[in-house]
N, CA, C, O and CB atoms as a CASP TS submission, in Angstrom:
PFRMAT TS
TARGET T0000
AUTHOR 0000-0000-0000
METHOD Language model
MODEL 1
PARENT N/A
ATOM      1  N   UNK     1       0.839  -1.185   0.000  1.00  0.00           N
ATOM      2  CA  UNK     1       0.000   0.000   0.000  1.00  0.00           C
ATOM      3  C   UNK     1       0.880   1.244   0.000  1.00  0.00           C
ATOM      4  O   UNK     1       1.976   1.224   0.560  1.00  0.00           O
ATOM      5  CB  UNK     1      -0.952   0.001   1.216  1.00  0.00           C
ATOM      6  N   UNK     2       0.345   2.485  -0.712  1.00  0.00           N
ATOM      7  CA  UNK     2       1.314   3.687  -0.690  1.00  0.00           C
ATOM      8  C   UNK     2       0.094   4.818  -0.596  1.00  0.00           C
ATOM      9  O   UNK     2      -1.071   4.484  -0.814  1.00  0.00           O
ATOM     10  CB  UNK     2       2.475   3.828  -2.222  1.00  0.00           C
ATOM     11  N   UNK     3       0.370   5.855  -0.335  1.00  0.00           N
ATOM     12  CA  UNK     3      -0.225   7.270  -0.641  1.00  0.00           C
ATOM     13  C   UNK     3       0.144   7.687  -1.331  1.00  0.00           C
ATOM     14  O   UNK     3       1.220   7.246  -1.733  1.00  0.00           O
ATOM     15  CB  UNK     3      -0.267   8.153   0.006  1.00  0.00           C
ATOM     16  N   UNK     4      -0.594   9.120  -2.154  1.00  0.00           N
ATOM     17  CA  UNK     4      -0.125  10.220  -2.583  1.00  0.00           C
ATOM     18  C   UNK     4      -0.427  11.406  -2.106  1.00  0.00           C
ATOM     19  O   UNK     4      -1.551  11.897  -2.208  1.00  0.00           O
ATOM     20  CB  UNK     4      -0.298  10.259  -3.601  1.00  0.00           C
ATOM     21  N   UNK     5       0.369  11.859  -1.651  1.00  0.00           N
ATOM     22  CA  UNK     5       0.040  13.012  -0.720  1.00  0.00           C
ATOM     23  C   UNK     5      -0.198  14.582  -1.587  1.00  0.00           C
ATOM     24  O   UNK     5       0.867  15.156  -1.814  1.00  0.00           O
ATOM     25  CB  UNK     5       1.417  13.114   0.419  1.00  0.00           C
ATOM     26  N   UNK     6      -1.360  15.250  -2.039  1.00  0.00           N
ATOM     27  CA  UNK     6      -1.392  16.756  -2.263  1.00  0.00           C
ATOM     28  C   UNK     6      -1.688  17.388  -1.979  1.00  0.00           C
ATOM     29  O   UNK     6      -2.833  17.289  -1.536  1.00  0.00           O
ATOM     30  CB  UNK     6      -1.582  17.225  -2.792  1.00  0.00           C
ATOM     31  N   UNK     7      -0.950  18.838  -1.908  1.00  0.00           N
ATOM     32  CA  UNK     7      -1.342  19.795  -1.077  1.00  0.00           C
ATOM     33  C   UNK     7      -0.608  21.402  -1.109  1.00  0.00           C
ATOM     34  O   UNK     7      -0.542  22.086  -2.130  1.00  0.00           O
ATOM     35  CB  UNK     7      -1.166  19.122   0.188  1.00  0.00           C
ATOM     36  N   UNK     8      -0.149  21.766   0.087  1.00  0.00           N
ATOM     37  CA  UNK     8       0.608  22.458   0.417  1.00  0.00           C
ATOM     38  C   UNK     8       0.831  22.613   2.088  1.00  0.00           C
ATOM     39  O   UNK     8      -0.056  22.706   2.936  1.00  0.00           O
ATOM     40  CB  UNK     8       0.272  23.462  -0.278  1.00  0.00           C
ATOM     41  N   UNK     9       1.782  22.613   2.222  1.00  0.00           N
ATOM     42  CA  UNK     9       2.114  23.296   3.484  1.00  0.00           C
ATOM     43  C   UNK     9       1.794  24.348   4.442  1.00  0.00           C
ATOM     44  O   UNK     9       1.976  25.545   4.218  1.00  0.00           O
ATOM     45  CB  UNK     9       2.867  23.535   3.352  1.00  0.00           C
ATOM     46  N   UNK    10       1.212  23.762   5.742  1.00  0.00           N
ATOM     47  CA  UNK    10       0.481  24.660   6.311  1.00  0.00           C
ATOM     48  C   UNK    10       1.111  25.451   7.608  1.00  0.00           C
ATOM     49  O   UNK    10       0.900  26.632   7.884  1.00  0.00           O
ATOM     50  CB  UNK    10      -0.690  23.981   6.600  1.00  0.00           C
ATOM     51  N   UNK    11       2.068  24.373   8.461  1.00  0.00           N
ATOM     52  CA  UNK    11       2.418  24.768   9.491  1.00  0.00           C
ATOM     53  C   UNK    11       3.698  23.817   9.244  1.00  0.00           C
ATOM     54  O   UNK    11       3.514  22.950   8.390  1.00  0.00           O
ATOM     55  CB  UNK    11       1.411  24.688  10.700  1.00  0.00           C
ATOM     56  N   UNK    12       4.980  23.846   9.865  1.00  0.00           N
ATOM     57  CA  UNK    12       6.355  23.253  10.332  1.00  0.00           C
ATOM     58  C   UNK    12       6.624  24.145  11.395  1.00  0.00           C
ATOM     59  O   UNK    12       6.764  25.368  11.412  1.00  0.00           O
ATOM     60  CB  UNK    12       7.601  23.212   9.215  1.00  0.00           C
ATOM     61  N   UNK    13       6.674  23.131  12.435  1.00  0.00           N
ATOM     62  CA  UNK    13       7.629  23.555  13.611  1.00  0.00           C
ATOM     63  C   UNK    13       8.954  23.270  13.744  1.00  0.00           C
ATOM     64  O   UNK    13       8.517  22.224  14.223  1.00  0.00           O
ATOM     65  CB  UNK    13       7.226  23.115  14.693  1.00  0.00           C
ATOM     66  N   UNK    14      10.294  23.143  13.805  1.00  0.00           N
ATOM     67  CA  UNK    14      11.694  23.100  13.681  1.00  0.00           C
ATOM     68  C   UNK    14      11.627  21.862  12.860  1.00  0.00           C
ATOM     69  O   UNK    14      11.875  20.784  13.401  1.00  0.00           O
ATOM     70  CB  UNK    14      12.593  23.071  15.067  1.00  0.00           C
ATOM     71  N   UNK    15      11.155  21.954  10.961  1.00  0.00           N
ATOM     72  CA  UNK    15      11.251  20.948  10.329  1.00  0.00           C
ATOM     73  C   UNK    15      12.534  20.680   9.929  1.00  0.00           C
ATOM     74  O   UNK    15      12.725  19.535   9.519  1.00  0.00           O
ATOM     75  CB  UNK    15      10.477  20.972   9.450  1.00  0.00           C
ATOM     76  N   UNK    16      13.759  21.676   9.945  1.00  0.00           N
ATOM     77  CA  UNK    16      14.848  21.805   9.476  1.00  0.00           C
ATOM     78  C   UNK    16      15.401  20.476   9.954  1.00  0.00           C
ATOM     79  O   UNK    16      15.983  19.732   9.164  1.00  0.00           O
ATOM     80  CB  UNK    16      15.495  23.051   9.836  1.00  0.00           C
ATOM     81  N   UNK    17      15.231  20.162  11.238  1.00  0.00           N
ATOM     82  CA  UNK    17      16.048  19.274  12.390  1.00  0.00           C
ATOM     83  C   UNK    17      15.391  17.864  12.601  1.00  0.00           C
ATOM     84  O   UNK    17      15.816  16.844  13.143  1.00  0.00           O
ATOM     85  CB  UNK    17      16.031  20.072  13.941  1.00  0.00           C
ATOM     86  N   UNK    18      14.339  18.132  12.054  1.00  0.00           N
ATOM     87  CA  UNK    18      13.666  16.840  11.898  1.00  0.00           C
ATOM     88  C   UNK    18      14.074  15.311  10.968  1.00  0.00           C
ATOM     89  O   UNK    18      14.876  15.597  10.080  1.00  0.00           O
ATOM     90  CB  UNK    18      12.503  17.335  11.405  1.00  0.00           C
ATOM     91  N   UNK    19      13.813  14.223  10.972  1.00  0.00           N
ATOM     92  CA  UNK    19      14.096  13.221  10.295  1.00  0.00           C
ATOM     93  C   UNK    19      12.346  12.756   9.591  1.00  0.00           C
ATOM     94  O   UNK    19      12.067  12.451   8.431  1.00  0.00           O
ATOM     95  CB  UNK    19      14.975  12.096  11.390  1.00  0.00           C
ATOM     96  N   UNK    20      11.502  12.851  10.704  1.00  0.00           N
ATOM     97  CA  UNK    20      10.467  12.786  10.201  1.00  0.00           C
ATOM     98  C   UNK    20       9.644  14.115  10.206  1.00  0.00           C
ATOM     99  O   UNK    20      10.081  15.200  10.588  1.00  0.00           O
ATOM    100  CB  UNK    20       9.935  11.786  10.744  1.00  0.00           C
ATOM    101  N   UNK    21       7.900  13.776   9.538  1.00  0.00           N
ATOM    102  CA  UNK    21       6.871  15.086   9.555  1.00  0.00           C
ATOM    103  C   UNK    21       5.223  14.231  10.138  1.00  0.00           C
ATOM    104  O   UNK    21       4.354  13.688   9.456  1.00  0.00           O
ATOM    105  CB  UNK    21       6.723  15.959   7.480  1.00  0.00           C
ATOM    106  N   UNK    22       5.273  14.332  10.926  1.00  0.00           N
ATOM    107  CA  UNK    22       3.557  13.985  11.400  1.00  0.00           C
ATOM    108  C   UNK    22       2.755  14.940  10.420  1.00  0.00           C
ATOM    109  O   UNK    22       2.860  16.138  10.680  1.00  0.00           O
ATOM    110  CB  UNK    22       3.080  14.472  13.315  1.00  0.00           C
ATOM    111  N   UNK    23       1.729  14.482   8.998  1.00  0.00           N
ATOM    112  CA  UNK    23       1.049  15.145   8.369  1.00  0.00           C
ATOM    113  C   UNK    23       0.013  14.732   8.532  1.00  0.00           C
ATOM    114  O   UNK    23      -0.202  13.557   8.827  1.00  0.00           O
ATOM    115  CB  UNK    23       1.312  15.300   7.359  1.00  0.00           C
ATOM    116  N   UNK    24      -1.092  15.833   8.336  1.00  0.00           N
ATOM    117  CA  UNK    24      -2.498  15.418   8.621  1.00  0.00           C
ATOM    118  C   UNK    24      -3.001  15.742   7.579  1.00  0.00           C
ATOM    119  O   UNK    24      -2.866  16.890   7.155  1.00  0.00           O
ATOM    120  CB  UNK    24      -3.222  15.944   9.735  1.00  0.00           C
ATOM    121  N   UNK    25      -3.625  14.908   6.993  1.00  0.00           N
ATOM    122  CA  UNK    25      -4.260  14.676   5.533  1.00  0.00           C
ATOM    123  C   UNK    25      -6.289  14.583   5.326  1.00  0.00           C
ATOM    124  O   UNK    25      -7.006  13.779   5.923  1.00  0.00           O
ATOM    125  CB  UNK    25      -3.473  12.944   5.055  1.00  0.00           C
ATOM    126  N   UNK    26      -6.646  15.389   4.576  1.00  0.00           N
ATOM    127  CA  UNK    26      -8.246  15.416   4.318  1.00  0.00           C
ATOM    128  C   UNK    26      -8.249  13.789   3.609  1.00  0.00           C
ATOM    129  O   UNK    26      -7.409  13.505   2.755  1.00  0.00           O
ATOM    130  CB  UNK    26      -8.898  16.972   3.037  1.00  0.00           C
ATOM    131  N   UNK    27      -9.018  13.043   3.953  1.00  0.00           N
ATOM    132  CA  UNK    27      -9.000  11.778   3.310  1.00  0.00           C
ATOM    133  C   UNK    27     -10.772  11.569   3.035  1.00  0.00           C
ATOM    134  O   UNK    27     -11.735  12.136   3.552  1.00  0.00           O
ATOM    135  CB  UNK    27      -8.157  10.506   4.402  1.00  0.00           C
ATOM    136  N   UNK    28     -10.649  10.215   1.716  1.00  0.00           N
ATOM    137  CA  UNK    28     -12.343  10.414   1.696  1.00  0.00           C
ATOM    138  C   UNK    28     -12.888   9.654   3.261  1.00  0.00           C
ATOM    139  O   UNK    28     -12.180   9.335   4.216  1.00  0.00           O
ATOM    140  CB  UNK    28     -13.183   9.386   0.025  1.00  0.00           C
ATOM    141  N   UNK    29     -14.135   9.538   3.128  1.00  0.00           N
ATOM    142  CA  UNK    29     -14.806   9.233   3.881  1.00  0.00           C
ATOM    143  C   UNK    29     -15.165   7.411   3.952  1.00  0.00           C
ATOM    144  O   UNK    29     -16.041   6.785   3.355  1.00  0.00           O
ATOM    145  CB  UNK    29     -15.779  10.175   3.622  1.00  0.00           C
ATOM    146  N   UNK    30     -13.992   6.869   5.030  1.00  0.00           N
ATOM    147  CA  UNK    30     -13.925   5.671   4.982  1.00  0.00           C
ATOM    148  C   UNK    30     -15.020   4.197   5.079  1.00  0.00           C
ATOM    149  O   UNK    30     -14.920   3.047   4.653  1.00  0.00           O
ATOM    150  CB  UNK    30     -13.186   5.760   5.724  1.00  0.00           C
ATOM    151  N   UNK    31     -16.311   5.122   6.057  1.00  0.00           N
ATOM    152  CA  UNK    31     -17.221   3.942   6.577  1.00  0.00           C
ATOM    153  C   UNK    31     -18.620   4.582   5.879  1.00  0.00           C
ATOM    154  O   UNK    31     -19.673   3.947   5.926  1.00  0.00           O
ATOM    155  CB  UNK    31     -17.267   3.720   8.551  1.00  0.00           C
ATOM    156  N   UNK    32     -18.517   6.012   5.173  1.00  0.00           N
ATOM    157  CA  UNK    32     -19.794   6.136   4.576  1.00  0.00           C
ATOM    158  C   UNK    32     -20.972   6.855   5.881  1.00  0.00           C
ATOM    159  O   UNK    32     -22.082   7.266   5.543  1.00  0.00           O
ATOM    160  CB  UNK    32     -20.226   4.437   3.982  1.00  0.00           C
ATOM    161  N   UNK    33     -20.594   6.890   7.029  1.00  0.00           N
ATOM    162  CA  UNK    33     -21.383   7.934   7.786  1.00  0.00           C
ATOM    163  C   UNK    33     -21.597   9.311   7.881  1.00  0.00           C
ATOM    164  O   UNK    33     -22.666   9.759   8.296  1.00  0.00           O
ATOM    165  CB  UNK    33     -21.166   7.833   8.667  1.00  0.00           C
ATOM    166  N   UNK    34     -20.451  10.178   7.449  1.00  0.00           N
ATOM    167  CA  UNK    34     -20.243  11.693   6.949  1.00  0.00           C
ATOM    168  C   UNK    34     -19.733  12.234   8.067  1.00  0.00           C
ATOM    169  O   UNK    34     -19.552  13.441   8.225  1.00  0.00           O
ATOM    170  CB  UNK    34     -21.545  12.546   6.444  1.00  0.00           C
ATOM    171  N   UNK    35     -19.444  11.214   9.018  1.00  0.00           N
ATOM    172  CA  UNK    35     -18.470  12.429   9.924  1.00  0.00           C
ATOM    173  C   UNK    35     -17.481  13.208   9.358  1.00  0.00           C
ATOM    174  O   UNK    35     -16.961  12.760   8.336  1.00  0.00           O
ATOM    175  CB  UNK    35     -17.639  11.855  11.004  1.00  0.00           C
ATOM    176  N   UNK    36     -17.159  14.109   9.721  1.00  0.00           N
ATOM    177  CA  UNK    36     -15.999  15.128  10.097  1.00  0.00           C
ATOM    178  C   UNK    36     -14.814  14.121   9.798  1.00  0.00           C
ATOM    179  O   UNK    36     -14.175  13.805   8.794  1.00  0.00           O
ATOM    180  CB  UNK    36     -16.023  15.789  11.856  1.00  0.00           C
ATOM    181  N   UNK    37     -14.817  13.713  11.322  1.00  0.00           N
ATOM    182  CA  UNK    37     -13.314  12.892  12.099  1.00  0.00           C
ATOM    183  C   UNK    37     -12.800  11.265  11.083  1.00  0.00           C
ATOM    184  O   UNK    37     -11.732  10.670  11.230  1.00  0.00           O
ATOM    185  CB  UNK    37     -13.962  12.183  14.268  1.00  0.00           C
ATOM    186  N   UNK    38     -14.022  10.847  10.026  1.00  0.00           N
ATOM    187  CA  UNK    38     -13.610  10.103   9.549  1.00  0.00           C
ATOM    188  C   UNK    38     -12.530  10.363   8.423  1.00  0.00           C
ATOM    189  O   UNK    38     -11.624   9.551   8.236  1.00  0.00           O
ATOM    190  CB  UNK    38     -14.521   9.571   9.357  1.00  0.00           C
ATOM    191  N   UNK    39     -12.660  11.576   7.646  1.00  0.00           N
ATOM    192  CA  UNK    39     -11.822  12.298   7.003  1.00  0.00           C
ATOM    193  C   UNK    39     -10.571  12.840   7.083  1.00  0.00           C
ATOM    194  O   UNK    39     -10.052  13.386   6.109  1.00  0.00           O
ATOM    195  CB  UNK    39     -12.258  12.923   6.858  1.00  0.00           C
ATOM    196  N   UNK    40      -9.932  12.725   8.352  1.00  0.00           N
ATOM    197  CA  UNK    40      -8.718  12.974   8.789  1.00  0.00           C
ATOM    198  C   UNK    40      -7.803  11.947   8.874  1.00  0.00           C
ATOM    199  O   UNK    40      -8.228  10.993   9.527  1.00  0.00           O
ATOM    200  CB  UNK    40      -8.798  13.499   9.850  1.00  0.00           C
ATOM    201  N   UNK    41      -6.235  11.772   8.255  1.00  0.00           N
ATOM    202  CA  UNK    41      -5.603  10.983   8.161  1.00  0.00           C
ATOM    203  C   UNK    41      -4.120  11.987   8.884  1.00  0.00           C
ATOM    204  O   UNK    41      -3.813  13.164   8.698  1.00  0.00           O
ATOM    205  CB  UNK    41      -5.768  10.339   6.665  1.00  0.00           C
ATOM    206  N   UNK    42      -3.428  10.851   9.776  1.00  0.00           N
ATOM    207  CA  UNK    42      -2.561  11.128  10.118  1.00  0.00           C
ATOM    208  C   UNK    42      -1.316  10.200   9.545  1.00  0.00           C
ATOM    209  O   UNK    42      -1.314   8.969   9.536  1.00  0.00           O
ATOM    210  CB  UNK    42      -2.834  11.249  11.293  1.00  0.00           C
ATOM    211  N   UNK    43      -0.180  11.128   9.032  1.00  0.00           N
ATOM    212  CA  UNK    43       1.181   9.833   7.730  1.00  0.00           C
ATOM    213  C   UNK    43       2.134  10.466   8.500  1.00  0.00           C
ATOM    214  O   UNK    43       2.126  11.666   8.773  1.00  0.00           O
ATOM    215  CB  UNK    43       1.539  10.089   5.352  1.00  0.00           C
ATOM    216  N   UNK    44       3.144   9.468   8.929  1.00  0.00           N
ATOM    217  CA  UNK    44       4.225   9.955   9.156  1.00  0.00           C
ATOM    218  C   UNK    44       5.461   9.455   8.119  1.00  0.00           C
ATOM    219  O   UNK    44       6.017   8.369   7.953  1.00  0.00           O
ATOM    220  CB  UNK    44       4.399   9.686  10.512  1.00  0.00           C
ATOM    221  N   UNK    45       5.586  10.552   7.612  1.00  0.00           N
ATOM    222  CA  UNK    45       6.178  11.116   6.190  1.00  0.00           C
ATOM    223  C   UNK    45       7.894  11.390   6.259  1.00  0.00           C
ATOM    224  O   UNK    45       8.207  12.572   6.402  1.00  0.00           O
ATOM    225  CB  UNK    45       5.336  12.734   5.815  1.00  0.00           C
ATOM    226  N   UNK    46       8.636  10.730   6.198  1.00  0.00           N
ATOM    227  CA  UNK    46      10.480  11.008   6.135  1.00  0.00           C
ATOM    228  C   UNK    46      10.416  12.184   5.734  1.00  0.00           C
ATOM    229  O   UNK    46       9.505  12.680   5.071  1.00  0.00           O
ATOM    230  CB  UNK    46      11.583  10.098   5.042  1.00  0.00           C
ATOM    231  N   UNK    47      11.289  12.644   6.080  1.00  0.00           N
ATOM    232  CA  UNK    47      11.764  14.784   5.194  1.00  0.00           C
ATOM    233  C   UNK    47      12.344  14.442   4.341  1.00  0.00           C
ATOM    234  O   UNK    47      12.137  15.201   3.395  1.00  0.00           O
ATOM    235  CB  UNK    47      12.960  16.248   5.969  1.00  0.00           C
ATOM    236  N   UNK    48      13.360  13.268   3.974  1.00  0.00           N
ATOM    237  CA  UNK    48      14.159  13.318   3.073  1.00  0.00           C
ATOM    238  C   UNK    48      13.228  12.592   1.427  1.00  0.00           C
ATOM    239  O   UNK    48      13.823  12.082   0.478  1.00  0.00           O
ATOM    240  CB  UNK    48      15.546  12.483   3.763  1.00  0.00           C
ATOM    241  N   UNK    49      11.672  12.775   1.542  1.00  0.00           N
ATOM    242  CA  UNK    49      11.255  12.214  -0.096  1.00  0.00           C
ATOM    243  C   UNK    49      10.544  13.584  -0.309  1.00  0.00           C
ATOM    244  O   UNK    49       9.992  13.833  -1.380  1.00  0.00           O
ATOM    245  CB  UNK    49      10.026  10.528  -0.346  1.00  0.00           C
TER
END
């Protein structure tokens, strides 16, 4: 399995120093109920791709 992640950049806190990025991603809607919270995906993403 892979992602594709698009977007832009919203916030970095000392990303310079980092190895990784905790990103939070709009995703579709996994179970079909229409929450909000089902739409949120959290990737932890290397800095170096």
């Amino acid at each position: 399995d892979e992602w594709v992640i698009n977007g832009r950049k919203w916030f970095t806190s000392n990303g310079l120093h980092a190895s990784w990025a905790l990103v939070m991603c709009r995703t579709e809607d996994t179970d079909g109920d229409g929450g909000d919270n089902d739409k949120m995906t959290q990737i932890i993403v290397p800095t170096d791709t």
